[in-house]
VOBA-1610 file (N, C-alpha, C; in pm, whole numbers, padded with zeros to 5 digits, always signed):
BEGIN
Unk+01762-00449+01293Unk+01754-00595+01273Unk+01613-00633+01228Unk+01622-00723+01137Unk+01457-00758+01102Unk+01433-00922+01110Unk+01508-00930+01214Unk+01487-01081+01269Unk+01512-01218+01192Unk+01559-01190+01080Unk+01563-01275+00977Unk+01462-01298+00852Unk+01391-01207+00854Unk+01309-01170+00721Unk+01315-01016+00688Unk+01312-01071+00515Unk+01358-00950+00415Unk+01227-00867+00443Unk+01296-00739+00419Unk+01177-00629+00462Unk+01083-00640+00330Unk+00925-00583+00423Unk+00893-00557+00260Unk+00854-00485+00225Unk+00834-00574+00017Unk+00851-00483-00048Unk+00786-00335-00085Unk+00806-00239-00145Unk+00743-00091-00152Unk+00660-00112-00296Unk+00673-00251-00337Unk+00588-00221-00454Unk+00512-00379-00455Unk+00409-00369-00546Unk+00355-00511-00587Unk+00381-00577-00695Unk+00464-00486-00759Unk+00510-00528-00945Unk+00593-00664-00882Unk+00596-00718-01039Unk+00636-00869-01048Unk+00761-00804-01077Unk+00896-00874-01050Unk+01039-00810-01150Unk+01085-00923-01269Unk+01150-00921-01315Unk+01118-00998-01461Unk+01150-01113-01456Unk+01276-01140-01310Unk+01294-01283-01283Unk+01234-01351-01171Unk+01173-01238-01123Unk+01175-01321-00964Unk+01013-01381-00954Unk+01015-01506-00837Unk+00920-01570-00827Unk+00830-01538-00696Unk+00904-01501-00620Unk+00838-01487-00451Unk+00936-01362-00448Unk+00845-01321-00267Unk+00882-01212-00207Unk+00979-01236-00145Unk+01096-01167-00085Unk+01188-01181+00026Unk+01310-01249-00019Unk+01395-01185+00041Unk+01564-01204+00040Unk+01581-01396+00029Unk+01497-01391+00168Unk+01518-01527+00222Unk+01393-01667+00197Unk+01361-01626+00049Unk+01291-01731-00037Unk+01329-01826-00108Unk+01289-01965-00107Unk+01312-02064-00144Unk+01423-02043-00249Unk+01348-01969-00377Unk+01433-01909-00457Unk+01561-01888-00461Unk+01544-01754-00396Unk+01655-01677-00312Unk+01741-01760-00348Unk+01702-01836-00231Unk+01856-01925-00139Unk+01875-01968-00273Unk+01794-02085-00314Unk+01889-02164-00436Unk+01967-02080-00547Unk+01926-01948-00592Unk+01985-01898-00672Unk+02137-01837-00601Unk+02099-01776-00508Unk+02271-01771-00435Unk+02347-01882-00418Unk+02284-01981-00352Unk+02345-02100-00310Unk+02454-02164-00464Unk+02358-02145-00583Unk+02390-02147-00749Unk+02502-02054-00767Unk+02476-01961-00738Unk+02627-01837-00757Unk+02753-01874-00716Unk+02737-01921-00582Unk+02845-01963-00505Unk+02905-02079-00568Unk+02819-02177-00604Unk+02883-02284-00617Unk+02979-02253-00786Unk+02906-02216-00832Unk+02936-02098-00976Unk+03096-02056-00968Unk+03052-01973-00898Unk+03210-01902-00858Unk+03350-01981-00870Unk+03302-02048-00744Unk+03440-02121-00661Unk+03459-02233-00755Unk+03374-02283-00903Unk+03435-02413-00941Unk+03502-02370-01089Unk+03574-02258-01063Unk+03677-02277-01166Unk+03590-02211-01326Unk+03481-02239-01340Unk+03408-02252-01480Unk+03384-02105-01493Unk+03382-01986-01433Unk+03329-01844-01451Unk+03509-01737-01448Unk+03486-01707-01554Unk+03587-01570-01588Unk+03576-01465-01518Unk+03699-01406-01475Unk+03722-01312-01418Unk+03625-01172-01462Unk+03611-01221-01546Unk+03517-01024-01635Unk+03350-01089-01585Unk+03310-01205-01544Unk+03166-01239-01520Unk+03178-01177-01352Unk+03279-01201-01286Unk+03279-01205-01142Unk+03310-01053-01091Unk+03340-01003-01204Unk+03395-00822-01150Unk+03266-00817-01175Unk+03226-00845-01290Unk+03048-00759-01290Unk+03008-00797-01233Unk+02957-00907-01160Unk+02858-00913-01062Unk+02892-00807-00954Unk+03024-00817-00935Unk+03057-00722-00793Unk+03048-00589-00813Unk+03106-00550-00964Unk+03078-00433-00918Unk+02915-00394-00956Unk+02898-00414-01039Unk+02687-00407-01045Unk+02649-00421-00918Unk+02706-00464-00829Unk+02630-00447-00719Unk+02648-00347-00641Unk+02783-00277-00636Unk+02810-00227-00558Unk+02774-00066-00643Unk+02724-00068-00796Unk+02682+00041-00868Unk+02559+00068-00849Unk+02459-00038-00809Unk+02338-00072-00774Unk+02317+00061-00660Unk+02366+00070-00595Unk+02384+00129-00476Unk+02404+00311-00503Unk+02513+00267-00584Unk+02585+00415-00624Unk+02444+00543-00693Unk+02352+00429-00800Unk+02283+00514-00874Unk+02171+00527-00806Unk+02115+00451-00693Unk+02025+00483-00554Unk+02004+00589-00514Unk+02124+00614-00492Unk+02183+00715-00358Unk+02186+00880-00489Unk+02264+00858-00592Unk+02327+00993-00615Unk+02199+01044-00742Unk+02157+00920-00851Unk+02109+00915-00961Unk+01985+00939-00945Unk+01943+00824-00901Unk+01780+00737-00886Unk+01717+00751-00743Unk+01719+00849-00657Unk+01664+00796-00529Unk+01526+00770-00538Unk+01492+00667-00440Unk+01354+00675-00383Unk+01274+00811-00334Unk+01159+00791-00448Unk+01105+00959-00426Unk+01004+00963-00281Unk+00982+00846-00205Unk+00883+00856-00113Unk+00850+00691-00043Unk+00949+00717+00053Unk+00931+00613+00169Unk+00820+00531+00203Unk+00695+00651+00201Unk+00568+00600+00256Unk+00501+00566+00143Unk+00532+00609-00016Unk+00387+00557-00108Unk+00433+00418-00167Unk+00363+00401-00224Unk+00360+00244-00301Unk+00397+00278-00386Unk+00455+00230-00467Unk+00431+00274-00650Unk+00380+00166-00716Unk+00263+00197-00805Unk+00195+00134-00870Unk+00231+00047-00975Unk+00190-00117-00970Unk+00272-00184-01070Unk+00240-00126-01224Unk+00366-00156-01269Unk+00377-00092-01378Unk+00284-00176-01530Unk+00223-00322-01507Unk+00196-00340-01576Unk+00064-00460-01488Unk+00020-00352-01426Unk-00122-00409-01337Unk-00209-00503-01441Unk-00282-00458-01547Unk-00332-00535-01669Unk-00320-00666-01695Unk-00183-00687-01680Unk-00123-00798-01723Unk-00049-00896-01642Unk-00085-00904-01541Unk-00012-00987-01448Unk-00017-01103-01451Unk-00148-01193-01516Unk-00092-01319-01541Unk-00014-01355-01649Unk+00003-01306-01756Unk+00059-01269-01871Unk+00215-01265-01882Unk+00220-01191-01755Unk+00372-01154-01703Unk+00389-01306-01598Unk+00319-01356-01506Unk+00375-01463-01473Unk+00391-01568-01551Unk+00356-01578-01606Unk+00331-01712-01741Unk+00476-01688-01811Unk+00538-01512-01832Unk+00666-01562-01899Unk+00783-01557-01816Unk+00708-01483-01709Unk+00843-01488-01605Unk+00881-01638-01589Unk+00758-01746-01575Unk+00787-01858-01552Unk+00889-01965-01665Unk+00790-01912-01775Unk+00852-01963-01911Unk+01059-01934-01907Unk+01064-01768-01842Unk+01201-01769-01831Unk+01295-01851-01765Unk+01227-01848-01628Unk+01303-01950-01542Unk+01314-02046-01574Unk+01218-02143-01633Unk+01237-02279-01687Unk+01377-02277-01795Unk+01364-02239-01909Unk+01430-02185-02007Unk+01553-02164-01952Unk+01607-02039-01867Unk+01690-02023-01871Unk+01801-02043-01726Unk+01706-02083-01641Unk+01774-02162-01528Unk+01752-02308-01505Unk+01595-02382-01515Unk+01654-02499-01486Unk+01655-02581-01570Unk+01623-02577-01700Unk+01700-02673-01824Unk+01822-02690-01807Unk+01917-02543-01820Unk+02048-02530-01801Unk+02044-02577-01720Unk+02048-02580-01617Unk+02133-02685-01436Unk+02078-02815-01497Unk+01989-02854-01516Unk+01931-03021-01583Unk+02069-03026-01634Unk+02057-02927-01740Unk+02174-03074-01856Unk+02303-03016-01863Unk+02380-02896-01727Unk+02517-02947-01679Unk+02513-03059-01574Unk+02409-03099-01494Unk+02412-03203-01361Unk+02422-03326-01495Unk+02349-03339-01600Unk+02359-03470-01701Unk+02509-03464-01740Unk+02555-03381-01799Unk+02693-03345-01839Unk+02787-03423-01754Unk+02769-03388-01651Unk+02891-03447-01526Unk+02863-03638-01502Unk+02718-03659-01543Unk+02748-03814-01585Unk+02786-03829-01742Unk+02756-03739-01830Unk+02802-03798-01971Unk+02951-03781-01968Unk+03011-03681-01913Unk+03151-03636-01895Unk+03168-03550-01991Unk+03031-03448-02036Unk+03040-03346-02135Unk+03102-03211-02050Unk+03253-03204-02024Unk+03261-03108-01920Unk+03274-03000-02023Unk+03282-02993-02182Unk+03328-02790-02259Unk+03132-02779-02268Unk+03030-02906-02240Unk+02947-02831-02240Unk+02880-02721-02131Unk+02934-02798-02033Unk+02946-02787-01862Unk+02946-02632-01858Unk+03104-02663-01909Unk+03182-02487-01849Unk+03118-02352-01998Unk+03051-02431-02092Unk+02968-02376-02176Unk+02875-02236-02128Unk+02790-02387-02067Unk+02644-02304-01988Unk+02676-02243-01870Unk+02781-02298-01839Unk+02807-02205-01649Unk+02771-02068-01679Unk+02880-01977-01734Unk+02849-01788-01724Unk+02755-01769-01731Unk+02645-01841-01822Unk+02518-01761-01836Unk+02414-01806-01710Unk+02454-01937-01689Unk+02359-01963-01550Unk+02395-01932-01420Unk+02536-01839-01416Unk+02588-01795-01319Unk+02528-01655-01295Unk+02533-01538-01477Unk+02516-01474-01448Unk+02328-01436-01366Unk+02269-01555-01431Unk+02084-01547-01473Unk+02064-01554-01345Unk+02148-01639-01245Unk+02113-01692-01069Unk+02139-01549-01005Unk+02309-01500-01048Unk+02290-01358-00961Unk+02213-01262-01010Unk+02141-01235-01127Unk+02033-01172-01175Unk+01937-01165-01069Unk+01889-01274-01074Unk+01774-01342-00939Unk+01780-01297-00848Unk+01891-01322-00782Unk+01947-01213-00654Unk+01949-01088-00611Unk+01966-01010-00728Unk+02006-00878-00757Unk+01858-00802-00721Unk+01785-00877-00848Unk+01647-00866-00876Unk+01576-00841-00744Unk+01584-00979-00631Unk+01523-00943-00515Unk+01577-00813-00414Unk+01719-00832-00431Unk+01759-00705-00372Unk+01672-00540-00387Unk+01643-00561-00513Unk+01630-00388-00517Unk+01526-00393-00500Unk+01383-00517-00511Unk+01258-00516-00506Unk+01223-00488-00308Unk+01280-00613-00273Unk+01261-00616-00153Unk+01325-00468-00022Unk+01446-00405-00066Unk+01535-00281-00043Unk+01401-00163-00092Unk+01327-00193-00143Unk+01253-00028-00177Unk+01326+00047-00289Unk+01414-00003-00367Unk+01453+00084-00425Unk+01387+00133-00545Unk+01390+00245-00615Unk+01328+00330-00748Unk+01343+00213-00848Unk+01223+00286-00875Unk+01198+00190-01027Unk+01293+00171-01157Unk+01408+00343-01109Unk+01522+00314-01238Unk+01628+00217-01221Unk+01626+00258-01108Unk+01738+00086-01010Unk+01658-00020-01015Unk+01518-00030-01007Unk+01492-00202-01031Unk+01506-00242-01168Unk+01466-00160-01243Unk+01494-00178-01422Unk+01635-00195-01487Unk+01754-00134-01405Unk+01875-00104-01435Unk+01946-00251-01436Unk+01887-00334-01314Unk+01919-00490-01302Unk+01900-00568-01422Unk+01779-00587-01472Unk+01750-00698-01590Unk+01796-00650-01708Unk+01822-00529-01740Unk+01892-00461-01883Unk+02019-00474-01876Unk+02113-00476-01791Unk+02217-00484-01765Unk+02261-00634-01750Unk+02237-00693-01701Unk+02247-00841-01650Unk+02194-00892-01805Unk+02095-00856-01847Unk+02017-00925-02001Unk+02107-00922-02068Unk+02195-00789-02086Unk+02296-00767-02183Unk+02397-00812-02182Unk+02460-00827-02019Unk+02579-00922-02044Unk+02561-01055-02104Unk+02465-01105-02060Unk+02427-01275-02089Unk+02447-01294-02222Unk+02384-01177-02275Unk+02361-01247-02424Unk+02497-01273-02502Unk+02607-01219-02439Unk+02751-01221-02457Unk+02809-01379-02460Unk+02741-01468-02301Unk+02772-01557-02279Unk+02685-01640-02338Unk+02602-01652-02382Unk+02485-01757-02489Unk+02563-01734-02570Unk+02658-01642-02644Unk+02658-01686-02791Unk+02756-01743-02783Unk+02859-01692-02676Unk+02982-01846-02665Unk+02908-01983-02639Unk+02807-01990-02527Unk+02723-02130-02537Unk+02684-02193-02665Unk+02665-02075-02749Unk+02587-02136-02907Unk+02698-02160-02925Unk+02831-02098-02984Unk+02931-02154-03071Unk+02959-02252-02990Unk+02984-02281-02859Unk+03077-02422-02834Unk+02996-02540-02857Unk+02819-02512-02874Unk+02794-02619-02887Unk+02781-02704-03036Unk+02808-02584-03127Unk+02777-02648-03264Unk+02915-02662-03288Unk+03044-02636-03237Unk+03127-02692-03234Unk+03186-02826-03214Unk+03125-02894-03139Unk+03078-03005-03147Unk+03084-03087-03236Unk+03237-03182-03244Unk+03141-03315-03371Unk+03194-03442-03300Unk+03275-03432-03219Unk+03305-03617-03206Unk+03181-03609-03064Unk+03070-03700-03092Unk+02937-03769-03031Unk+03015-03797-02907Unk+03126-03916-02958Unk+03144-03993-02780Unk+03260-03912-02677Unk+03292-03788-02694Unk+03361-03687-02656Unk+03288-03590-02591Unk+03197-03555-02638Unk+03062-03483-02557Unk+02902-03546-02525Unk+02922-03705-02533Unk+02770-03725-02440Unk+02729-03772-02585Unk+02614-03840-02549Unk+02519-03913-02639Unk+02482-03810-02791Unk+02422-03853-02876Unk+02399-03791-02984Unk+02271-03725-02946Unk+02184-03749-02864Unk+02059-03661-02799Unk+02111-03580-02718Unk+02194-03569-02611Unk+02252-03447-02552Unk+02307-03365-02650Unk+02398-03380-02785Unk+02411-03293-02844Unk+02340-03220-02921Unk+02238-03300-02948Unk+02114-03203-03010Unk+02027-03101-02913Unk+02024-03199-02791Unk+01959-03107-02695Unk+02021-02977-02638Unk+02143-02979-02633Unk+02254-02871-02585Unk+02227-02740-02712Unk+02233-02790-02809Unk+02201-02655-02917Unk+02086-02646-02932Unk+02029-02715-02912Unk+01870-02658-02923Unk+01857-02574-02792Unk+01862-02622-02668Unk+01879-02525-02530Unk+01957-02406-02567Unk+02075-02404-02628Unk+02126-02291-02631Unk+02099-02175-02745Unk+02012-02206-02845Unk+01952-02119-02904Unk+01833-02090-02869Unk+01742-02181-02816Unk+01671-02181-02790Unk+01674-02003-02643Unk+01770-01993-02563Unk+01781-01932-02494Unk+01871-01818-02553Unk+01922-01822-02665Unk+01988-01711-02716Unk+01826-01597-02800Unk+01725-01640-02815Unk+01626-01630-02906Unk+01490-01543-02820Unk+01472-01623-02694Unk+01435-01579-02581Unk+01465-01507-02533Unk+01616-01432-02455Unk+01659-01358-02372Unk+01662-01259-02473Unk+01719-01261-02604Unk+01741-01174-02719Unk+01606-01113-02729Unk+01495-01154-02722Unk+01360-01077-02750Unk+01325-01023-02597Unk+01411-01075-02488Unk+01356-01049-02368Unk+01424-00892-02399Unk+01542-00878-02410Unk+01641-00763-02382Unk+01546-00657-02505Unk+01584-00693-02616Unk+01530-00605-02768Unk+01372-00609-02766Unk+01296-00712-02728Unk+01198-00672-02747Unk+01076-00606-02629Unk+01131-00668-02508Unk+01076-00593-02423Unk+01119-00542-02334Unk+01256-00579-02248Unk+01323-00458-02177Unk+01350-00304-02213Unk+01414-00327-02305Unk+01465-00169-02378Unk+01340-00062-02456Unk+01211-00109-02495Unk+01143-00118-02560Unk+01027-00044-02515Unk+01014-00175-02369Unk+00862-00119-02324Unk+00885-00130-02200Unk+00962-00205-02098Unk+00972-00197-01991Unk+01042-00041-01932Unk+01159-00027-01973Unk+01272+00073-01952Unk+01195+00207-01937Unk+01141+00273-02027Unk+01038+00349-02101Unk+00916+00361-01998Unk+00866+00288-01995Unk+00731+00313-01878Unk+00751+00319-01731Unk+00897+00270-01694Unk+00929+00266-01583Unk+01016+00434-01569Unk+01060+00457-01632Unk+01133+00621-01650Unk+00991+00691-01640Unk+00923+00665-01706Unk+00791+00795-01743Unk+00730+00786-01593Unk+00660+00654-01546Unk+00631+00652-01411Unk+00707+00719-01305Unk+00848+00727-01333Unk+00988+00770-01197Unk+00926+00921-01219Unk+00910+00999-01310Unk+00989+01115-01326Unk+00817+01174-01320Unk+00707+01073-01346Unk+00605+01136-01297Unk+00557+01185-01189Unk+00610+01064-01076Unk+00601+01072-00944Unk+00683+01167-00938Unk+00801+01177-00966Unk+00846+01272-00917Unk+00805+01444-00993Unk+00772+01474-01039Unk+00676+01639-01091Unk+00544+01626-00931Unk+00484+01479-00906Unk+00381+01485-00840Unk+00456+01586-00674Unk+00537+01485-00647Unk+00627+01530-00536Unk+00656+01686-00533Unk+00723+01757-00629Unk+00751+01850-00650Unk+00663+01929-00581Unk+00504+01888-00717Unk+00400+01995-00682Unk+00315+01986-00579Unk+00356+01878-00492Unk+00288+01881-00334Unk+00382+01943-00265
//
């Protein structure tokens, strides 16, 4: 039992979504609290809700058999020490972007009565909240750096699935007094490319790229170190 706080974490690295330490952070909560409500209102497809479940429950799988933790007691060194304000500045830029614009202008939606923009943005802000979640899980759990990386590449990739249905439904769009003011509809496609453009350079240009890559070379270094002690 740990009394009601998340253990902590085995590393100091930032993870690409998260803002604070611990299970049970401000964050946290709201981004679960976001999932849930996600879920149960009808707006998220059956293929968004298996992946979350089972990614989580794979999370686990590649821990244990794939990826273990090479050493209980060491730290592992953040992977991009150099740059840490650099990295908070876009971690932040993400969250804005891609969680609370989106919740802004479905909570506006439900007074304009824009509900195809509504159920638009849901998957992707369903999937980005359990991202969040996930994210703290493996940070705060100790788990290997190929399991903390395995979260945002995976989760990045589904999303970008659900932005581009967000992009088409919103330029789909032509009767004004059917979906909300003529500024919500500009604002809805601009948000939604705007976040198709972002996450797209998040996934292609630096997950797969440079994150993925330095985090493997670091795993497999530590582990030769292990070996030869």
């Amino acid at each position: 039992m740990s009394g009601g706080v998340a253990p902590t974490p085995l590393t100091t690295e930032k993870p690409i979504l998260r803002l604070t330490h611990g299970l049970l952070s401000f964050h946290n909560i709201n981004a679960v609290a976001l999932t849930i409500i996600l879920a149960f209102s009808g707006m998220i497809g059956a293929q968004d809700l298996a992946f979350v479940l089972l990614s989580f429950f794979y999370m686990f799988f590649i821990a244990k058999f794939a990826f273990p933790t090479l050493s209980k007691a060491s730290v592992d060194p953040p992977i991009f020490a150099d740059h840490g304000k650099i990295l908070n500045i876009y971690v932040s830029i993400g969250a804005i972007i891609g969680l609370v614009l989106p919740v802004a202008y479905m909570l506006h939606g439900v007074l304009e009565g824009d509900k195809e923009g509504i159920k638009a943005a849901a998957p992707h802000v369903f999937l980005l909240a359990s991202q969040v979640f996930m994210e703290s899980v493996t940070f705060s759990g100790g788990f290997s750096l190929p399991v903390r990386v395995f979260v945002p590449v995976v989760y990045n990739s589904m999303r970008m699935s659900a932005i581009l249905e967000w992009v088409k439904s919103e330029f789909m769009k032509v009767n004004e007094g059917e979906f909300g003011s003529e500024k919500r509809l500009l604002f809805g496609r601009v948000l939604a490319m705007v976040n198709m453009v972002f996450w797209g350079f998040n996934l292609f240009g630096f997950l797969l790229p440079v994150y993925l890559p330095k985090a493997f070379k670091k795993y497999y270094a530590s582990s030769d170190e292990s070996k030869d002690s």
